[in-house]
gemmi code that builds the backbone of each chain (N, CA, C; Angstrom):
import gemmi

chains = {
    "A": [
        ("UNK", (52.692, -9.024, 11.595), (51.392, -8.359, 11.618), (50.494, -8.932, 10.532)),
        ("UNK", (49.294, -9.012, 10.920), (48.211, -9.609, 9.427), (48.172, -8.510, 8.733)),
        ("UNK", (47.587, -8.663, 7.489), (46.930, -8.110, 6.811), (45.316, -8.557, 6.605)),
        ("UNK", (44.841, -7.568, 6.220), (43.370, -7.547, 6.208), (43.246, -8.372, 4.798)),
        ("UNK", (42.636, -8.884, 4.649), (41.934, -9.768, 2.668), (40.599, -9.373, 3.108)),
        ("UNK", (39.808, -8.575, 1.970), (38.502, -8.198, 2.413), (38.018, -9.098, 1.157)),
        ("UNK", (36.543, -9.595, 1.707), (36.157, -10.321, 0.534), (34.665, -9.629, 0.545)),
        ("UNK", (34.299, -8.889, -0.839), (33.153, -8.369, -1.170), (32.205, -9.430, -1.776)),
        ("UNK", (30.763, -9.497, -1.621), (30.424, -9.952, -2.222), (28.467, -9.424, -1.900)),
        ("UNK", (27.641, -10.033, -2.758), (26.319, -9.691, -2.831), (25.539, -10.571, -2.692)),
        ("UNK", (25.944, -11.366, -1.903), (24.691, -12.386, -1.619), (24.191, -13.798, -2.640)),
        ("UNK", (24.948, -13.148, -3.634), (24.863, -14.154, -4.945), (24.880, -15.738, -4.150)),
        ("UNK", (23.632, -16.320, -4.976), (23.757, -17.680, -4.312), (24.457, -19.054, -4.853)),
        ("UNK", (25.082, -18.671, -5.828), (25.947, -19.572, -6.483), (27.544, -19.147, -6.824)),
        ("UNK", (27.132, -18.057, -6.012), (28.977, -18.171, -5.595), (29.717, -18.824, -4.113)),
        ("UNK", (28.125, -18.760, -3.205), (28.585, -18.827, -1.583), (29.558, -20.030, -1.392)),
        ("UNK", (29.385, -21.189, -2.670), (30.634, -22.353, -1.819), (32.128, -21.436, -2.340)),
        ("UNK", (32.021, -20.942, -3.152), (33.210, -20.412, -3.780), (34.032, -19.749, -2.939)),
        ("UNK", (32.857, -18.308, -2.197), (33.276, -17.774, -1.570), (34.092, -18.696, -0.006)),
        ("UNK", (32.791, -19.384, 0.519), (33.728, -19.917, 1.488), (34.602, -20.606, 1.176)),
        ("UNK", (34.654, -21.511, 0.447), (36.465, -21.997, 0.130), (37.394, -21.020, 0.080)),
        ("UNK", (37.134, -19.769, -0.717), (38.295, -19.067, -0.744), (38.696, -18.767, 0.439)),
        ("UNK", (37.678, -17.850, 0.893), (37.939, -17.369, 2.461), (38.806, -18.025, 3.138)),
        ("UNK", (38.071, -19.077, 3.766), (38.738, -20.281, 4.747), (40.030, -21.039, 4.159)),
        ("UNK", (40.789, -20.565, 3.025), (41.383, -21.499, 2.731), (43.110, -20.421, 2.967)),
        ("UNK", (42.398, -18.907, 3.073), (43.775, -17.901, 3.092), (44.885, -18.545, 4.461)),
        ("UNK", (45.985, -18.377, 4.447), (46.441, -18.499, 5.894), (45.837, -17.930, 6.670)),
        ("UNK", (45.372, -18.341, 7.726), (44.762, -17.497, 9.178), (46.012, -17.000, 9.966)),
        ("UNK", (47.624, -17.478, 9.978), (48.377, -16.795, 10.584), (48.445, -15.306, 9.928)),
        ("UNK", (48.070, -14.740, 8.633), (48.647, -14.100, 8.249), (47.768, -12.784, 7.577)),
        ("UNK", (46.372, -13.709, 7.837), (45.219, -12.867, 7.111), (44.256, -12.818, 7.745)),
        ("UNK", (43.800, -11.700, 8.228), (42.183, -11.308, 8.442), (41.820, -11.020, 7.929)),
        ("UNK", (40.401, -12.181, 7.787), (39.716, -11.628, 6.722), (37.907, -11.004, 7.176)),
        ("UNK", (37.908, -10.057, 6.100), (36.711, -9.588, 6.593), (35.329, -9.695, 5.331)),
        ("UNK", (34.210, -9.960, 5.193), (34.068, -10.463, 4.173), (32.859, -9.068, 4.797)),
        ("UNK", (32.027, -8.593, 2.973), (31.754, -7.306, 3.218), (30.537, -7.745, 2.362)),
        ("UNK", (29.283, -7.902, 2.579), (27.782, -7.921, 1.839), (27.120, -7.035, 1.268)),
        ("UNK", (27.781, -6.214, 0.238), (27.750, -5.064, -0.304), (26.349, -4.415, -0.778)),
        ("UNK", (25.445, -5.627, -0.799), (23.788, -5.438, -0.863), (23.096, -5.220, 0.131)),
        ("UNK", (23.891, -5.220, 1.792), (23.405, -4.763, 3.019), (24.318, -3.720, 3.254)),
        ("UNK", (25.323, -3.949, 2.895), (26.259, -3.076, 3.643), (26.808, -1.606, 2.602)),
        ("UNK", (25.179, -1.347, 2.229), (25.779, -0.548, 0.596), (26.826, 0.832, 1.273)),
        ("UNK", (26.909, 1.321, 2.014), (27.357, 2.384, 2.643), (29.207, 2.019, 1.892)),
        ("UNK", (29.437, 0.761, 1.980), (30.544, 0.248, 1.861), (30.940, 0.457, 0.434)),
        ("UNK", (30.365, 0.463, -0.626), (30.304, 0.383, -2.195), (31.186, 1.336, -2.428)),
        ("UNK", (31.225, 2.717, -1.930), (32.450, 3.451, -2.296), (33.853, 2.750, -2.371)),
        ("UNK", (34.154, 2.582, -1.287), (35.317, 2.112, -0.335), (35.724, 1.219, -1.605)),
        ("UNK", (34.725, 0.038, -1.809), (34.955, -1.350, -2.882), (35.349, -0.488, -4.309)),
        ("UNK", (34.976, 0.597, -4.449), (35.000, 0.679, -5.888), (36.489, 1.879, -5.860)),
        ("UNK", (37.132, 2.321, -4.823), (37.925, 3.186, -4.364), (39.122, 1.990, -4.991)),
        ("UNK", (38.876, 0.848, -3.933), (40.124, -0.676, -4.222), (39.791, -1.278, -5.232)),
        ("UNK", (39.276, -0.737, -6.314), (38.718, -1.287, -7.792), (38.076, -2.258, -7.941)),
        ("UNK", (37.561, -2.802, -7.409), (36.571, -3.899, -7.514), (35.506, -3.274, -8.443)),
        ("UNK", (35.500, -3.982, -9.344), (34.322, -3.694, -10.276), (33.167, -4.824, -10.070)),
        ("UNK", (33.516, -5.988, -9.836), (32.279, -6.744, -9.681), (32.421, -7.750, -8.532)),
        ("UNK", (31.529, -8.150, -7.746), (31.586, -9.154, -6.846), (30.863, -10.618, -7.337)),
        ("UNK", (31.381, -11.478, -6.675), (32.761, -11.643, -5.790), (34.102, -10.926, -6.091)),
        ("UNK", (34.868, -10.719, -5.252), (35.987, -10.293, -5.199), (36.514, -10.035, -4.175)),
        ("UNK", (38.385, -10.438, -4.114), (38.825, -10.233, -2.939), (40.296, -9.464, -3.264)),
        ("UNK", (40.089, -8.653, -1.904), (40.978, -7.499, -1.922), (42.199, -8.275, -0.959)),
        ("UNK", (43.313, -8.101, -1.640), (44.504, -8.652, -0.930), (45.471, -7.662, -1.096)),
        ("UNK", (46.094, -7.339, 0.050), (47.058, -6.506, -0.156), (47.085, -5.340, -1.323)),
        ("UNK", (46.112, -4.839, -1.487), (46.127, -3.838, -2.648), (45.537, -4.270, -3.851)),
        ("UNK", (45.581, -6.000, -3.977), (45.217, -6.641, -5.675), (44.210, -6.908, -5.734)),
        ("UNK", (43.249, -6.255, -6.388), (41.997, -6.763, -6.457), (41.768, -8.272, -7.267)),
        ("UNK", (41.336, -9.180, -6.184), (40.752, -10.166, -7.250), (39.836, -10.736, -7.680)),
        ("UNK", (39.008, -10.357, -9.288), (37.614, -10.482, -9.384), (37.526, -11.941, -9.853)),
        ("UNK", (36.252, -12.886, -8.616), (36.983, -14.572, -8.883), (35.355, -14.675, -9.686)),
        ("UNK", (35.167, -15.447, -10.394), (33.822, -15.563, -11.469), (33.327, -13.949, -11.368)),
        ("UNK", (32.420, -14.286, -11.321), (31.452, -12.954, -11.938), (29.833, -13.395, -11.463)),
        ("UNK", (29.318, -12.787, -10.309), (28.487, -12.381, -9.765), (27.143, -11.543, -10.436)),
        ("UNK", (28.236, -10.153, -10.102), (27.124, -8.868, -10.715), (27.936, -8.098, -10.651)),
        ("UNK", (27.823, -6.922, -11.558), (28.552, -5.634, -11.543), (28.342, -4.993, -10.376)),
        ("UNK", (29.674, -4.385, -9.552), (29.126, -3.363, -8.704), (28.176, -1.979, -9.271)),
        ("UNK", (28.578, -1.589, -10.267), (27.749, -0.626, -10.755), (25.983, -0.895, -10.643)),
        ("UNK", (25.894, -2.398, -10.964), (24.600, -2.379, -10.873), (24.060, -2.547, -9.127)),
        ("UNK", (24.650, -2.796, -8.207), (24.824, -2.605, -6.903), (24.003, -1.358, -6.538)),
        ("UNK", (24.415, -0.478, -7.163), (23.835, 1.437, -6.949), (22.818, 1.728, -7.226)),
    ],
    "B": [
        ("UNK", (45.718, -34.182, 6.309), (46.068, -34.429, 5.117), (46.014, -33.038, 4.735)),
        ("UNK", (47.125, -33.284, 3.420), (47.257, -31.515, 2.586), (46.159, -31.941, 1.331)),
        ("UNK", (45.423, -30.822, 1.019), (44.487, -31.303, -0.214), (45.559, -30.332, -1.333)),
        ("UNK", (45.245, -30.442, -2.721), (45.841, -29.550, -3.195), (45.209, -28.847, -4.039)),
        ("UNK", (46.019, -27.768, -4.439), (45.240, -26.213, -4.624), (46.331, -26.150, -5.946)),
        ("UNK", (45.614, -26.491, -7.400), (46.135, -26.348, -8.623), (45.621, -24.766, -9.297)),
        ("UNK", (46.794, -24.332, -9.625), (46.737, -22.902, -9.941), (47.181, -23.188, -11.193)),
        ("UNK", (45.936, -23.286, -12.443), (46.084, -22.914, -13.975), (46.572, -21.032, -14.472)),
        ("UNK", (47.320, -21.187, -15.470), (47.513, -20.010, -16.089), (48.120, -20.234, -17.505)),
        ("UNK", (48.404, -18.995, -17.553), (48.842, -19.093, -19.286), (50.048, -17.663, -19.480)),
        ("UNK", (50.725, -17.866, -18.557), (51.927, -16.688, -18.099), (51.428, -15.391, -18.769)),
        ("UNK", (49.534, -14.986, -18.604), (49.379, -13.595, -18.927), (50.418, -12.600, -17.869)),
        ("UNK", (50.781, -11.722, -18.194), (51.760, -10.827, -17.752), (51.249, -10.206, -16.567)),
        ("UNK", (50.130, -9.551, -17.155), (49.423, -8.744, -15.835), (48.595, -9.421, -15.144)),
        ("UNK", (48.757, -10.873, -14.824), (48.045, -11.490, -14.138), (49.013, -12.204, -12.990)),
        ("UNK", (50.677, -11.600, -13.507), (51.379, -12.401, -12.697), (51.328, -12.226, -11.081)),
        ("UNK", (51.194, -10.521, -10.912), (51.115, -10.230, -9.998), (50.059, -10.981, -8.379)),
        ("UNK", (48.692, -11.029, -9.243), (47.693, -11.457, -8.720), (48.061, -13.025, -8.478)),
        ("UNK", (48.455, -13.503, -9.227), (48.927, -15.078, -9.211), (49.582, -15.037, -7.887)),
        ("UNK", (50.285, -14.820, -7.895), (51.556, -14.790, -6.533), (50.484, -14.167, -5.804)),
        ("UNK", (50.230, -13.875, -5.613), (49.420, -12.981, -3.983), (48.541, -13.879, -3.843)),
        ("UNK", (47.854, -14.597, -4.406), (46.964, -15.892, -4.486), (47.319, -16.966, -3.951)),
        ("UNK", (48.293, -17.014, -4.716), (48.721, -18.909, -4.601), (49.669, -18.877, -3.037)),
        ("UNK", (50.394, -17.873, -3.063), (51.215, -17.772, -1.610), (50.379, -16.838, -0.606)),
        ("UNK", (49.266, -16.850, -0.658), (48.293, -16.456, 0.220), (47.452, -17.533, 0.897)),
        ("UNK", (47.482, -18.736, 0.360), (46.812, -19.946, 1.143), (47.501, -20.631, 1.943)),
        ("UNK", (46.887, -21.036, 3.297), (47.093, -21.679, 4.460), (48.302, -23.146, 4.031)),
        ("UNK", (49.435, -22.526, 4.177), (50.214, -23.577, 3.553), (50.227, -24.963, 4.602)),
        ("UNK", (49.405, -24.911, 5.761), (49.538, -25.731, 6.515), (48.463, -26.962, 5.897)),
        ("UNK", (47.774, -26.337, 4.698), (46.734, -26.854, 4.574), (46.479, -27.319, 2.864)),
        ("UNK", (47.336, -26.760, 2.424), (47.395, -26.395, 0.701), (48.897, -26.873, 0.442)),
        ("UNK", (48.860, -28.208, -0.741), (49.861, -28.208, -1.170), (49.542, -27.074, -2.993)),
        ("UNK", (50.190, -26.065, -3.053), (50.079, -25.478, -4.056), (50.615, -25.926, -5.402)),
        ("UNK", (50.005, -26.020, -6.765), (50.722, -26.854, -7.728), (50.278, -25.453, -8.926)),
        ("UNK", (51.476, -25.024, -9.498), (51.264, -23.692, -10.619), (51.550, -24.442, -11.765)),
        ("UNK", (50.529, -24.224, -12.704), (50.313, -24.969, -14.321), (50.643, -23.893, -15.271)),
        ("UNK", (51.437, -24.109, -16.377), (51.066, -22.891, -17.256), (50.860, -23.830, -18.637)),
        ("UNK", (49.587, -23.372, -18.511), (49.004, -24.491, -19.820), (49.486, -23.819, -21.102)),
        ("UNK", (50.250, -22.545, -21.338), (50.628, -22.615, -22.480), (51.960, -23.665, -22.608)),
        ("UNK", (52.716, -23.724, -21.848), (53.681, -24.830, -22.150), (53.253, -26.351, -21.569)),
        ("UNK", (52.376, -26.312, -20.486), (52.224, -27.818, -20.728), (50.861, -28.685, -21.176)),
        ("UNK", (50.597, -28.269, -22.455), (49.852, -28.104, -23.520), (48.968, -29.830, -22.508)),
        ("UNK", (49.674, -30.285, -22.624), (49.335, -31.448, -22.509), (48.215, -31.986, -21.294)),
        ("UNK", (48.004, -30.720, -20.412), (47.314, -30.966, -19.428), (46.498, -29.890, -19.350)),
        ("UNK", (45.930, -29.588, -20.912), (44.364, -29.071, -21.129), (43.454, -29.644, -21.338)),
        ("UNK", (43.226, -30.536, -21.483), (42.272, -31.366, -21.036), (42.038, -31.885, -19.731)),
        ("UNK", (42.526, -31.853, -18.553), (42.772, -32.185, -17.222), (42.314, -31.012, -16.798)),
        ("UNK", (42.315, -29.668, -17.102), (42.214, -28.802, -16.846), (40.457, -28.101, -17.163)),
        ("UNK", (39.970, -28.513, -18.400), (39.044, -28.319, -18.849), (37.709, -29.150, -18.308)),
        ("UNK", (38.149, -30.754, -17.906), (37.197, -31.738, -17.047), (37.285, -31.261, -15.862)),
        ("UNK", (38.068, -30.319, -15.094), (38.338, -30.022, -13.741), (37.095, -28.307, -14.077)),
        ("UNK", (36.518, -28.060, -15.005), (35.896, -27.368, -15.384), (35.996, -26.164, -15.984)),
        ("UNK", (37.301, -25.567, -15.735), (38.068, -24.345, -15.758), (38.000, -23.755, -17.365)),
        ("UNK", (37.427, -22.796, -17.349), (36.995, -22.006, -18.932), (38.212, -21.346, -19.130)),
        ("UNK", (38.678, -20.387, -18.113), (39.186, -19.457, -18.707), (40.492, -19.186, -17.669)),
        ("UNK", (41.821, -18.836, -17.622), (42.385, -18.454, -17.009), (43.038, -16.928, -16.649)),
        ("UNK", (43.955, -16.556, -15.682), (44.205, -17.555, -14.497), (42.957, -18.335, -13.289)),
        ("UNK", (43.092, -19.548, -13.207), (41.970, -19.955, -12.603), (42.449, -20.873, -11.120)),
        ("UNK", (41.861, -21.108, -10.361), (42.249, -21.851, -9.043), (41.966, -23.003, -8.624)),
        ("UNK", (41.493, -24.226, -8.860), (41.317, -25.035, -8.626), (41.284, -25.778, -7.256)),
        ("UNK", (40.656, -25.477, -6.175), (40.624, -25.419, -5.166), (39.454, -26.702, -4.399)),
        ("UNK", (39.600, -28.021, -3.811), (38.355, -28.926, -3.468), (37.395, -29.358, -4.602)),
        ("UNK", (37.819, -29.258, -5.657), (36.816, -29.601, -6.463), (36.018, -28.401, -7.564)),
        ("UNK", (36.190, -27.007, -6.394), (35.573, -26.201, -6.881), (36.328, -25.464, -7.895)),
        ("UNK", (36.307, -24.384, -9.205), (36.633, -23.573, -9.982), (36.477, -21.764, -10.119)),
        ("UNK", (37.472, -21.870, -9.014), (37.297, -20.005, -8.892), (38.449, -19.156, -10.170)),
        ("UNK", (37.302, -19.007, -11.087), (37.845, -17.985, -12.249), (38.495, -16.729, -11.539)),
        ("UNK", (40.261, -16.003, -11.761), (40.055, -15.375, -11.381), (40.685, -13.940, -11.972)),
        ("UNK", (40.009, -12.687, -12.408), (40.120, -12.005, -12.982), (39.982, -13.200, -14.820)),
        ("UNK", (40.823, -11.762, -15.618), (40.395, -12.766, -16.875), (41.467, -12.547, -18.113)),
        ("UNK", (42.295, -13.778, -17.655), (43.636, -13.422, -18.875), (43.594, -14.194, -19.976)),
        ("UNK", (42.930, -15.159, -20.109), (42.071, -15.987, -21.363), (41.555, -17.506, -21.484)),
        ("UNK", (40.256, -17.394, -22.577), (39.323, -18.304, -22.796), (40.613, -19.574, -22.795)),
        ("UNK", (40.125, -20.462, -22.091), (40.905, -21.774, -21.948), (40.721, -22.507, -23.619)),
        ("UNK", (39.795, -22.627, -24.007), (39.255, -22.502, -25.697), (40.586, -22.338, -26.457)),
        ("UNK", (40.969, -20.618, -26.420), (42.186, -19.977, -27.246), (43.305, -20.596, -27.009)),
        ("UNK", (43.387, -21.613, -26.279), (44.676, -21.968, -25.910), (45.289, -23.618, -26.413)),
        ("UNK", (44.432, -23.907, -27.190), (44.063, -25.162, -27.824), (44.832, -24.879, -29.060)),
    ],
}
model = gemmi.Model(1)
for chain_id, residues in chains.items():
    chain = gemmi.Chain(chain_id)
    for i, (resn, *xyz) in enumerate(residues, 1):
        res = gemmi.Residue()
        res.name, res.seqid = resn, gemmi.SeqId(i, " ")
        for name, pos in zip(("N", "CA", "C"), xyz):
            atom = gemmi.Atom()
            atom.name, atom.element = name, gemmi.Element(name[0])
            atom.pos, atom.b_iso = gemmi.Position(*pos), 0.0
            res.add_atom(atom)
        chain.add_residue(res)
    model.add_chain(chain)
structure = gemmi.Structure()
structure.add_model(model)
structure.setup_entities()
């Protein structure tokens, strides 16, 4: 069965190669991934800050949050 | 061709977790994975630092430098 890797992020424009490398680079047998635009999709910001993500970029794997550079605070997101 | 995907660290403890969910989370069809721990192989901080990488654990992925979370200034480790 996959697991979901959610990848949060805000639009930041000097993370986007980052982000897509990471993304595209997870196994696809093993991971769906869903990537989440937390500056459109603010409804979502709970949820991100529920799986601890404090700042985006970041990707949620199996439970581990991982915050990769530094974007923006989700707090400032709100 | 496999490109490869160099995973710097510095055996922070609470970063081990995230390490492993990382590094054995990429498309192994596609990633040869290579794990560094620059506190013992002192010798390949500088390789590490031209590859751009400030701070670890960090990923080294196509060229690019995804910082991730923050177990220490690549600097302190000199």
């Amino acid at each position: 069965m996959k697991s979901t890797a959610t990848f949060y992020h805000a639009g930041c424009p000097v993370c986007v190669t980052a982000e897509r490398q990471l993304t595209t680079a997870l196994d696809p047998a093993r991971f769906e991934v869903e990537v989440v635009h937390l500056g459109q999709a603010r409804h979502r910001l709970a949820e991100a800050e529920r799986a601890g993500v404090k700042s985006v970029p970041a990707l949620v794997l199996g439970g581990t949050v991982l915050h990769i550079n530094h974007g923006a605070d989700v707090a400032a997101l709100r």
